[in-house]
VMD Tcl script that builds the backbone (N, CA, C; Angstrom):
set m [mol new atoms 417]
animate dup $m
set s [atomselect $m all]
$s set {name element resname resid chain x y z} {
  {N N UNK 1 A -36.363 -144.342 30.427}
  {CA C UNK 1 A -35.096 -144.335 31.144}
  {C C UNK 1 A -34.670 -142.885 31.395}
  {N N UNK 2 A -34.111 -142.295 32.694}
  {CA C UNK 2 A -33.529 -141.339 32.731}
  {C C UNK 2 A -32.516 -141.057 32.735}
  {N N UNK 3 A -32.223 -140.098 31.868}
  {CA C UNK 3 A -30.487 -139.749 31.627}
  {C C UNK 3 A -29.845 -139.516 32.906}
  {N N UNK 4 A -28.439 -139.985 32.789}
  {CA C UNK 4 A -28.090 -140.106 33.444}
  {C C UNK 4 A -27.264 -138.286 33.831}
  {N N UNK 5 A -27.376 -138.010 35.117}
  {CA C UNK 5 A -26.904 -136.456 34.990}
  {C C UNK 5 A -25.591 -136.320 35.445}
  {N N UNK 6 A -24.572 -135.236 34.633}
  {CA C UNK 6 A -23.190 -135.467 34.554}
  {C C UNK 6 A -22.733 -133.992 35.219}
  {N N UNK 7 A -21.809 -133.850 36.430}
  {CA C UNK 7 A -21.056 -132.426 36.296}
  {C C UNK 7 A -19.384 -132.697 35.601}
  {N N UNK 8 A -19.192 -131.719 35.040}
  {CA C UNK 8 A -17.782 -131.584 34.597}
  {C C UNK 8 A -17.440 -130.471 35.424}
  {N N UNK 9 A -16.057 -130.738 35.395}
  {CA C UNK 9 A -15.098 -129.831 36.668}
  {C C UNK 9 A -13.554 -130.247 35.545}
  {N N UNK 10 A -13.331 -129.081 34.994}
  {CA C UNK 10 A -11.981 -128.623 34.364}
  {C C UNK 10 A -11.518 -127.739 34.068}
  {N N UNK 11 A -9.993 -127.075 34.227}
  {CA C UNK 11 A -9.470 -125.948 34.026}
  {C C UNK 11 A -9.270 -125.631 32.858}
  {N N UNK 12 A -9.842 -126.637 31.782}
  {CA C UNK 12 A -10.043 -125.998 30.254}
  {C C UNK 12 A -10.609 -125.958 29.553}
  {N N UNK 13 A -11.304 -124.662 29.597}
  {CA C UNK 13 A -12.633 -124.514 28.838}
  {C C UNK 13 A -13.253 -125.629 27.548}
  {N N UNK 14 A -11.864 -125.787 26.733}
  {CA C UNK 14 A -12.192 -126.137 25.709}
  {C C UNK 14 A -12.276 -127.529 25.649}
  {N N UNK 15 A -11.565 -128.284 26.907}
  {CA C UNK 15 A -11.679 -129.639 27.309}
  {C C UNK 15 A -13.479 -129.788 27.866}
  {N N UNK 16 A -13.522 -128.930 28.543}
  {CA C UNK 16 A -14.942 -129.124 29.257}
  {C C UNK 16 A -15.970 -128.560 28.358}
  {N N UNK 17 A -15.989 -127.869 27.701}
  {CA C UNK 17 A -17.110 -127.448 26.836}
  {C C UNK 17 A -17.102 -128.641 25.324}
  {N N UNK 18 A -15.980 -129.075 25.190}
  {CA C UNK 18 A -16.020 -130.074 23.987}
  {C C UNK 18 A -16.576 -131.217 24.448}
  {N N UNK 19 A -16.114 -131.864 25.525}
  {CA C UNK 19 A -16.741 -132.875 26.592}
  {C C UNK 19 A -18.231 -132.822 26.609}
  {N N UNK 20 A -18.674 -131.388 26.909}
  {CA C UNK 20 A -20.167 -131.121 27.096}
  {C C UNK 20 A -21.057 -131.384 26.211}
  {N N UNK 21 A -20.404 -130.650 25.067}
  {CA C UNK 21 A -21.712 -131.189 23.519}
  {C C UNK 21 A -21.562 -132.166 23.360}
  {N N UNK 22 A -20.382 -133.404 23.277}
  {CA C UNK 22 A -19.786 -134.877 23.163}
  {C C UNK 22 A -21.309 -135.305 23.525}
  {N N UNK 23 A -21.235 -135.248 25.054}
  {CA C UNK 23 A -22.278 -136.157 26.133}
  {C C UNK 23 A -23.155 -135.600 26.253}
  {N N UNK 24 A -23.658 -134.543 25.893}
  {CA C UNK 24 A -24.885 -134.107 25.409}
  {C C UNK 24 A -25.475 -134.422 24.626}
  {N N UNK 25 A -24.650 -134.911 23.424}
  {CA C UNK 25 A -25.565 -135.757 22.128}
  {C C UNK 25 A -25.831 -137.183 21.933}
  {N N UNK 26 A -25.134 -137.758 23.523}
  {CA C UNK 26 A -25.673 -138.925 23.665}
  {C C UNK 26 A -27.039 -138.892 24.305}
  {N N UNK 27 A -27.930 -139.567 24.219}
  {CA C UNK 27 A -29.199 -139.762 24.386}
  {C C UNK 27 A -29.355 -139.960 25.885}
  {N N UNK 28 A -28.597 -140.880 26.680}
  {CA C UNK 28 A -28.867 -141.146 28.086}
  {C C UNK 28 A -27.871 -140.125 28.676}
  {N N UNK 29 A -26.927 -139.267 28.221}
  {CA C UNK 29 A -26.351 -137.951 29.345}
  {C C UNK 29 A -27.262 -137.359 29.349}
  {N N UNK 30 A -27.011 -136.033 30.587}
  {CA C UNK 30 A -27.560 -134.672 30.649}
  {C C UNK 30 A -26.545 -134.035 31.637}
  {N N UNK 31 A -25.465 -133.489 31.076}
  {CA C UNK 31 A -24.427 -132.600 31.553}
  {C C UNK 31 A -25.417 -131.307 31.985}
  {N N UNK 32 A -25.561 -131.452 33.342}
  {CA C UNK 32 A -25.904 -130.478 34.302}
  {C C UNK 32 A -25.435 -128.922 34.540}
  {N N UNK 33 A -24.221 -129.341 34.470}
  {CA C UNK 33 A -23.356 -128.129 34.835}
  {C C UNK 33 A -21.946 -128.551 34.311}
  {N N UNK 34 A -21.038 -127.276 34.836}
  {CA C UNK 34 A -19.667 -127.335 34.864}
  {C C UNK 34 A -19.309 -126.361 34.997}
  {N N UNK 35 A -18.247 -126.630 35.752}
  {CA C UNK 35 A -17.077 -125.957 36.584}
  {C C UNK 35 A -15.423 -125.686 36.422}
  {N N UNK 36 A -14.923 -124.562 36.683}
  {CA C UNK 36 A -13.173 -124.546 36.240}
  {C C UNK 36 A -12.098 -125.198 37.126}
  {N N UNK 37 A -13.133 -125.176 38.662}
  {CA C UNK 37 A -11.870 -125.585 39.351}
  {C C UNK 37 A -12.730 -126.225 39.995}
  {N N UNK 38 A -12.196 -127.136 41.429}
  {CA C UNK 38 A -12.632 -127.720 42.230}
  {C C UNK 38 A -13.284 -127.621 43.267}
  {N N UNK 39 A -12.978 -126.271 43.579}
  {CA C UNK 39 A -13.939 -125.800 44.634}
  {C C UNK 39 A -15.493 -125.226 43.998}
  {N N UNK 40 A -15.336 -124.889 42.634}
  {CA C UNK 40 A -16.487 -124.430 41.974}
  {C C UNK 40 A -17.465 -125.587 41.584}
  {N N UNK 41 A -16.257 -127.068 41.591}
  {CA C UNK 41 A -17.151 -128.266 40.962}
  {C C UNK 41 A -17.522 -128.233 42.468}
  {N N UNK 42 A -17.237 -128.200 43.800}
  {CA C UNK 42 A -17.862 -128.641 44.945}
  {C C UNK 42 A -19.150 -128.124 44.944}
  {N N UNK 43 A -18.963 -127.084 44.784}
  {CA C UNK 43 A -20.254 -125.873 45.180}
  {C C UNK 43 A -21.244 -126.298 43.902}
  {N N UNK 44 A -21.078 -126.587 42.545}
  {CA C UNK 44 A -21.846 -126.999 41.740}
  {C C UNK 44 A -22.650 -128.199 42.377}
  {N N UNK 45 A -21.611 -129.232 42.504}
  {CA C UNK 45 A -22.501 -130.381 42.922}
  {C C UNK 45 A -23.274 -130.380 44.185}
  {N N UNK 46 A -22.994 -129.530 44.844}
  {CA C UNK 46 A -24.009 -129.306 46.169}
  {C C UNK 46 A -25.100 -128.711 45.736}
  {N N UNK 47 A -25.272 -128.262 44.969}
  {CA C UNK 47 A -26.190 -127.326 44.450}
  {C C UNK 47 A -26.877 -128.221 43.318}
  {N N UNK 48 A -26.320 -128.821 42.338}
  {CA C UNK 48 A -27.039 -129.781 41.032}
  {C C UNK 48 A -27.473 -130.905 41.451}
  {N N UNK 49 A -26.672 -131.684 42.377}
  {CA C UNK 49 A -26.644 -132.847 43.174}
  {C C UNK 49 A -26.889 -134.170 41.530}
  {N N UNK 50 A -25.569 -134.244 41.211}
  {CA C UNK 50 A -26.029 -134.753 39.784}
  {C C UNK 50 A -25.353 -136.377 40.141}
  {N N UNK 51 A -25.607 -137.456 39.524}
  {CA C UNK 51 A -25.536 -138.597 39.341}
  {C C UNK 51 A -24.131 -138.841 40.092}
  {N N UNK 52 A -23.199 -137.938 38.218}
  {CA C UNK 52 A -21.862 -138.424 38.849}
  {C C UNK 52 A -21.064 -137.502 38.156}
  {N N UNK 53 A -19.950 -137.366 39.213}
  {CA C UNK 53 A -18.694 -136.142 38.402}
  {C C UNK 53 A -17.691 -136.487 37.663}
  {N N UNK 54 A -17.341 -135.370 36.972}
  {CA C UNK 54 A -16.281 -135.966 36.250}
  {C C UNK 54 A -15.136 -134.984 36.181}
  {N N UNK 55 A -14.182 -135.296 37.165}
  {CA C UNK 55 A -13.290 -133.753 37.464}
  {C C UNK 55 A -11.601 -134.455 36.766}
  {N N UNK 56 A -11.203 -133.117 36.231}
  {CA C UNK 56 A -9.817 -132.842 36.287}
  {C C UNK 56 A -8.904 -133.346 37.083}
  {N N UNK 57 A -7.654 -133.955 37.522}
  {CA C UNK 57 A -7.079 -134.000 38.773}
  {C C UNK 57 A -6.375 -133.000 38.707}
  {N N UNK 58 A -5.277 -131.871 37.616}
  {CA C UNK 58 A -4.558 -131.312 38.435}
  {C C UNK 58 A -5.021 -129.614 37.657}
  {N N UNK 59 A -5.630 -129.326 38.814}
  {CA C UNK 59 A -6.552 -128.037 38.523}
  {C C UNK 59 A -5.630 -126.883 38.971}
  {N N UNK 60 A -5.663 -125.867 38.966}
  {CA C UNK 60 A -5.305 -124.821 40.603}
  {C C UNK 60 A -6.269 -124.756 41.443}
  {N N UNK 61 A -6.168 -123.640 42.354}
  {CA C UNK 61 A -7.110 -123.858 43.373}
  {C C UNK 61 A -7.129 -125.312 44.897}
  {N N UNK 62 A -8.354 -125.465 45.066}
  {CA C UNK 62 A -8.686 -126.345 46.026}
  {C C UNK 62 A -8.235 -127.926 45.061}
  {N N UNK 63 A -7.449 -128.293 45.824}
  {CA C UNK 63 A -7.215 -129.992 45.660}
  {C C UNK 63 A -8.267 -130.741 45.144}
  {N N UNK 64 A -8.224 -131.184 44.039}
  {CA C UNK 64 A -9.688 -132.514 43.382}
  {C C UNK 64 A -9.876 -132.807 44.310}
  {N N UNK 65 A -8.867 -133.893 44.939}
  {CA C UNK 65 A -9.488 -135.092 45.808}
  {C C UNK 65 A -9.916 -134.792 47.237}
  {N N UNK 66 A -9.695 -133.533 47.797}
  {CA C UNK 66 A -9.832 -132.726 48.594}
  {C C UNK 66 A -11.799 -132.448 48.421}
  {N N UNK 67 A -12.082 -132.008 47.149}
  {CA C UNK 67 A -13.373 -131.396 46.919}
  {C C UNK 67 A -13.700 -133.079 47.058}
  {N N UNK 68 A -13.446 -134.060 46.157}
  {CA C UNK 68 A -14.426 -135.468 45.754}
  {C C UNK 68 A -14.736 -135.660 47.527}
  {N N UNK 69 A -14.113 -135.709 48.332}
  {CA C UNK 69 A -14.108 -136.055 49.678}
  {C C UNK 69 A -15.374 -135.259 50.212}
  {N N UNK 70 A -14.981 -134.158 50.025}
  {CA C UNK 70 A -16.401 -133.568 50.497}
  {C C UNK 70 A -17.599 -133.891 49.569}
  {N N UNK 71 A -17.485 -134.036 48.403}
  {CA C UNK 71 A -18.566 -134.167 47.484}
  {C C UNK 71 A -19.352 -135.158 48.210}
  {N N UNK 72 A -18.431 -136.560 48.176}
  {CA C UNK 72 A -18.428 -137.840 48.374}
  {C C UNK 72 A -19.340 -137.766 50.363}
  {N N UNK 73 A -19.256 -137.075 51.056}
  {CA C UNK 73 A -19.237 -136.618 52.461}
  {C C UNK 73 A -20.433 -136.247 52.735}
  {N N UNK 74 A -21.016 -135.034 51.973}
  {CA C UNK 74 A -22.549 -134.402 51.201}
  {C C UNK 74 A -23.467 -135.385 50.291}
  {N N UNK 75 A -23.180 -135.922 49.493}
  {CA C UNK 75 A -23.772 -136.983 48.457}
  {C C UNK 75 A -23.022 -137.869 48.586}
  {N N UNK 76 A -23.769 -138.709 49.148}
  {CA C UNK 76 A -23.023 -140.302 49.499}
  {C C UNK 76 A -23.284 -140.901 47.961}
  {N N UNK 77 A -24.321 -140.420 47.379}
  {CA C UNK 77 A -24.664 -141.170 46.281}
  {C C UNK 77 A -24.572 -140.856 44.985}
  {N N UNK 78 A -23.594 -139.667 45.064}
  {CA C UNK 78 A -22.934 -139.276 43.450}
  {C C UNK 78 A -21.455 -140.053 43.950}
  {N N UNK 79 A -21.281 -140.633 42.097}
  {CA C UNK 79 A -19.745 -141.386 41.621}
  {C C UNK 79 A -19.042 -140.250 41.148}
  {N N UNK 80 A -17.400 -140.730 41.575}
  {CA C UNK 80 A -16.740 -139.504 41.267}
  {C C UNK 80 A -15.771 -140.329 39.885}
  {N N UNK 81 A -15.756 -139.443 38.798}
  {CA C UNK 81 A -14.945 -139.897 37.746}
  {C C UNK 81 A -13.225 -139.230 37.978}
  {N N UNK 82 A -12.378 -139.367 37.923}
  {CA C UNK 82 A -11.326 -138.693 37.495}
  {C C UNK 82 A -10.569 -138.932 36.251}
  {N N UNK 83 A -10.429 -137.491 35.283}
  {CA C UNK 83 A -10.168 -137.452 33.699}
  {C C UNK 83 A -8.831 -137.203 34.382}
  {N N UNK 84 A -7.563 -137.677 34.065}
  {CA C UNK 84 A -6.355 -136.902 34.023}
  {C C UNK 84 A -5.478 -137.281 32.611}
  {N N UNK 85 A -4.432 -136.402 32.321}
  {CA C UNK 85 A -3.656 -136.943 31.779}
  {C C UNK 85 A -2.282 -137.703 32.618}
  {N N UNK 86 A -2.058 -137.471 33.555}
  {CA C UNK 86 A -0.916 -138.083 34.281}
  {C C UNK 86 A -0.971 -139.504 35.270}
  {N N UNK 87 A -0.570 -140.459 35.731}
  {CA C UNK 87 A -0.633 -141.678 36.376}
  {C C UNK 87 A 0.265 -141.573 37.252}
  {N N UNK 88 A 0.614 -140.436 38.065}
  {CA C UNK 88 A 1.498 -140.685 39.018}
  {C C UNK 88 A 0.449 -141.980 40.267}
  {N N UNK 89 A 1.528 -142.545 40.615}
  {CA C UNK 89 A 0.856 -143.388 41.919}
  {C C UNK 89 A 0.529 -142.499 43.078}
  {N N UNK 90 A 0.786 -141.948 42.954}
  {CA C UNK 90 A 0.125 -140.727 44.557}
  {C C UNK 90 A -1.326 -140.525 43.803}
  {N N UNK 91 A -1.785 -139.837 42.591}
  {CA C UNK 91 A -2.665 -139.751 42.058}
  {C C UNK 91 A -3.594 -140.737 42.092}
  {N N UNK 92 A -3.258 -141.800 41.983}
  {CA C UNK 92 A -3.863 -143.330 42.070}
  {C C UNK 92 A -4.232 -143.638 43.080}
  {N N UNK 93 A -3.497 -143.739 44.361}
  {CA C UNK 93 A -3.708 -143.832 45.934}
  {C C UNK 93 A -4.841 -142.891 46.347}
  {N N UNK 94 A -4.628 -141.473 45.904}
  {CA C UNK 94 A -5.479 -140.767 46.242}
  {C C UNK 94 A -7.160 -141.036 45.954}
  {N N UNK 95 A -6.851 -141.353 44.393}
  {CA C UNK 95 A -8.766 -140.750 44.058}
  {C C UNK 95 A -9.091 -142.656 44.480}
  {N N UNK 96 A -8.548 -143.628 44.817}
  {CA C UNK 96 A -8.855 -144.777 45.652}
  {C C UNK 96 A -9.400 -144.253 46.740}
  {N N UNK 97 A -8.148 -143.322 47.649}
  {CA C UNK 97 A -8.445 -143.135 48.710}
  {C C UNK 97 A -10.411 -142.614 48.950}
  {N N UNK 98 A -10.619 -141.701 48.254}
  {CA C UNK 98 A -11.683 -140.997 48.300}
  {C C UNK 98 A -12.582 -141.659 47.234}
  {N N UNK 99 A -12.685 -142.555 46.992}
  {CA C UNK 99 A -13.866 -143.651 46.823}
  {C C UNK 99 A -14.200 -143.316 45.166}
  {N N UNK 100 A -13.113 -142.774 44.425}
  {CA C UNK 100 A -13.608 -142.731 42.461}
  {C C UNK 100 A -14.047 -144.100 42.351}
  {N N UNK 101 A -14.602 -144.155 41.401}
  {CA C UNK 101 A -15.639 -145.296 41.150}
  {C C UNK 101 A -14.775 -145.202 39.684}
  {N N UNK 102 A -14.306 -144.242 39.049}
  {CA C UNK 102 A -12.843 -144.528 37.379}
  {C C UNK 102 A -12.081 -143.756 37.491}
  {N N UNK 103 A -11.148 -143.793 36.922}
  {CA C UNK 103 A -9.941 -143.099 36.446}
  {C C UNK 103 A -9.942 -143.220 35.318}
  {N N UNK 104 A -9.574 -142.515 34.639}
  {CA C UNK 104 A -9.307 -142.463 33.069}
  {C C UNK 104 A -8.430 -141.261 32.663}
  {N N UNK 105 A -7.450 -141.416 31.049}
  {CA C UNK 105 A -6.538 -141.370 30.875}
  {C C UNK 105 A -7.018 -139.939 29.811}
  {N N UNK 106 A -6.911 -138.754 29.677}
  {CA C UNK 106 A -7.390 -137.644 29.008}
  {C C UNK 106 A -6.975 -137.824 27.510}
  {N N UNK 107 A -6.167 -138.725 27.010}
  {CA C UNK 107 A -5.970 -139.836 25.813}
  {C C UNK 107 A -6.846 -140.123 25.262}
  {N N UNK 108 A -8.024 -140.961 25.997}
  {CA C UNK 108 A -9.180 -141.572 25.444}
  {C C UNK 108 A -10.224 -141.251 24.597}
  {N N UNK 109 A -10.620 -142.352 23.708}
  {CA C UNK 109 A -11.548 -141.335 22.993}
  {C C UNK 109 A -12.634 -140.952 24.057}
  {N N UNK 110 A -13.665 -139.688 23.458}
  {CA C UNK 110 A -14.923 -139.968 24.596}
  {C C UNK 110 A -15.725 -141.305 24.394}
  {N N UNK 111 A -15.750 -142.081 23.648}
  {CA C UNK 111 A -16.806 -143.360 23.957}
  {C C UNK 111 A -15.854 -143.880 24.861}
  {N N UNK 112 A -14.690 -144.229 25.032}
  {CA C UNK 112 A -14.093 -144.731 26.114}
  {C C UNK 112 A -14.776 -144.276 27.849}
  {N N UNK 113 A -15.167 -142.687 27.385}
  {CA C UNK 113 A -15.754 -142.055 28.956}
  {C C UNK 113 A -17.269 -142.307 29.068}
  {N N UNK 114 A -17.650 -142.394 27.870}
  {CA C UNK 114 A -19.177 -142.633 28.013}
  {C C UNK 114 A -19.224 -143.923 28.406}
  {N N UNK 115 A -18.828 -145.122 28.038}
  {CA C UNK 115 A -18.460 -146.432 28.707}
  {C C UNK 115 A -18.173 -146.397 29.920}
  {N N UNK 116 A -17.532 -145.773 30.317}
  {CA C UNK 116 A -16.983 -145.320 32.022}
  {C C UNK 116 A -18.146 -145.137 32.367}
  {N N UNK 117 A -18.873 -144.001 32.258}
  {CA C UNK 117 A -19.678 -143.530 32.852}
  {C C UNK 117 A -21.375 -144.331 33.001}
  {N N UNK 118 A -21.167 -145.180 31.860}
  {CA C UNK 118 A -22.328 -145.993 32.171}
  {C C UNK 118 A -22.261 -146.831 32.584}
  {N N UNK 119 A -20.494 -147.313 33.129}
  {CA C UNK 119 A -20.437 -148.595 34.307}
  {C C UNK 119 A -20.484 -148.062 35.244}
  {N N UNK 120 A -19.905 -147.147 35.930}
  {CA C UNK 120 A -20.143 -146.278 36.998}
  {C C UNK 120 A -21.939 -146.139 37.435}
  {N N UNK 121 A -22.524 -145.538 36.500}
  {CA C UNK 121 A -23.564 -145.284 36.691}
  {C C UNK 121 A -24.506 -146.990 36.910}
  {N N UNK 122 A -23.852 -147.472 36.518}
  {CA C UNK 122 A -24.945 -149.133 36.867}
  {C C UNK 122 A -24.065 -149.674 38.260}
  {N N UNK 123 A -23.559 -149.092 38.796}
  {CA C UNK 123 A -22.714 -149.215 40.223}
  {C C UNK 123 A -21.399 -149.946 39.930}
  {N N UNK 124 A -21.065 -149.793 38.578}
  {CA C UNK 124 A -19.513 -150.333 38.523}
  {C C UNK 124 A -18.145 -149.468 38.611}
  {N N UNK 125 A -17.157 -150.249 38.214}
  {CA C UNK 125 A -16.329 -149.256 38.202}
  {C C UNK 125 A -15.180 -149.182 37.086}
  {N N UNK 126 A -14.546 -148.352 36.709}
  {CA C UNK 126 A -13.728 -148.591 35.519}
  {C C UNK 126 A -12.612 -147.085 35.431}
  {N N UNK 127 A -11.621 -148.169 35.299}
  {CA C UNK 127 A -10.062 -147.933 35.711}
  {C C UNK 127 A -9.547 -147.970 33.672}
  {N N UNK 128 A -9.033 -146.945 33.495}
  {CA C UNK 128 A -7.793 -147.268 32.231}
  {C C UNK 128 A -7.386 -147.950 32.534}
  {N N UNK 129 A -6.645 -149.110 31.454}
  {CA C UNK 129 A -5.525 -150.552 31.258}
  {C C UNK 129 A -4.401 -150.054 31.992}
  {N N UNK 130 A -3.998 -148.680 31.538}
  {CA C UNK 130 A -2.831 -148.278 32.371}
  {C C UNK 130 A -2.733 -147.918 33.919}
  {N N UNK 131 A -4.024 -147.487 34.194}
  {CA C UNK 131 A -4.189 -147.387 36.086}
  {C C UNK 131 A -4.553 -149.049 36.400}
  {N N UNK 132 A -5.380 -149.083 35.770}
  {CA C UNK 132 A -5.420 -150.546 36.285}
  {C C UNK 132 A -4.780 -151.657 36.805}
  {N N UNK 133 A -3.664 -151.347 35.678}
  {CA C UNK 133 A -1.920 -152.261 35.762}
  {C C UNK 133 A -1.438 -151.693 36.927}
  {N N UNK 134 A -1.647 -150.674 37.633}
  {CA C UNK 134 A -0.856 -150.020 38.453}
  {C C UNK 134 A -1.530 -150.007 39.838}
  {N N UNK 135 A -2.884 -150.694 39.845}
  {CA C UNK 135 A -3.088 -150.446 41.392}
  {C C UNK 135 A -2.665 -151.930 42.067}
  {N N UNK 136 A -2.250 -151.629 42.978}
  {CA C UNK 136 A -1.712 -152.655 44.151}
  {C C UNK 136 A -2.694 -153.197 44.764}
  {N N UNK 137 A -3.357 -154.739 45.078}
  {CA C UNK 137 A -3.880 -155.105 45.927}
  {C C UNK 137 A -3.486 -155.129 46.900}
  {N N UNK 138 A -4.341 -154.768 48.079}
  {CA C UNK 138 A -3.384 -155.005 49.271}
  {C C UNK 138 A -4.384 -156.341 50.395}
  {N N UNK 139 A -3.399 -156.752 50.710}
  {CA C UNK 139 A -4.116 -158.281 51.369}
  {C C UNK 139 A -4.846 -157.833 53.189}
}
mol reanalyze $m
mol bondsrecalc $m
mol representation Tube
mol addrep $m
C-alpha cells in the first residue's frame, strides 16, 4: 500500500511541525512538505503535487480558499482538508464553495485528522459534528 502523501500549510510552526512528526509516525502518511502561508502551500503543492492538503483557514497573506481554488484548478485530483479553529458560516460556505472534501475543528485530537484524512483519501468526506450541524442543504 502506498502512503498516502500529505502537504501542511500553517502559520504556526509549532502547529505544523507537531502535526508533521504526529503523521509521520503513522505508517500510511508521508507529509511531503509544508508551508506558512497560503500562497507558499500553493506553490508547494504545484510543485509536490501530494494526495491531499491540509491548510489553516485564517493565515495572513493570500486567502486559503483563494489558494485551495487554484490548487483544486491545477490538481483536479488532490483533496483539500481545512484545520481551523473558528466555524464562522462564511468559513463554511467558502471551503464548500471550493470543493474541501473536511473541515475540522483545531480542538481535535490528531486521530480525529488521521480519520479525516483516510476518508478523504478513499474519496470520502468528513466534516466535524459541529460543521456538520451547520451546513445547510440546499434543495
Amino acid at each position: 500500500m502506498e502512503a498516502i502523501r500529505i502537504l501542511l500549510v500553517d502559520d504556526h510552526a509549532l502547529v505544523r511541525e507537531a502535526l508533521g512528526v504526529q503523521l509521520n509516525n503513522m505508517v500510511e502518511f508521508d507529509v511531503v512538505g509544508m508551508a506558512e502561508d497560503a500562497g507558499d502551500g500553493l506553490n508547494a503543492a504545484i510543485d509536490l503535487k501530494p494526495d491531499i492538503v491540509v491548510m489553516d483557514i485564517d493565515m495572513p497573506g493570500m486567502i486559503c480558499f483563494d489558494a485551495a481554488e487554484r490548487i483544486k484548478a491545477r490538481l483536479e485530483e488532490v483533496k483539500i482538508i481545512f484545520l481551523s479553529s473558528v466555524f464562522h458560516d462564511h468559513y463554511i460556505e467558502s471551503a464548500l464553495k471550493v470543493g474541501a472534501s473536511a473541515y475540522l475543528h483545531k480542538g481535535e485530537p490528531t486521530e480525529t485528522l488521521a480519520m479525516a484524512i483516510r476518508e478523504v483519501a478513499a474519496g470520502g468526506t468528513y466534516f466535524s459534528d459541529e460543521i456538520q450541524s451547520r451546513i445547510v442543504e440546499k434543495d
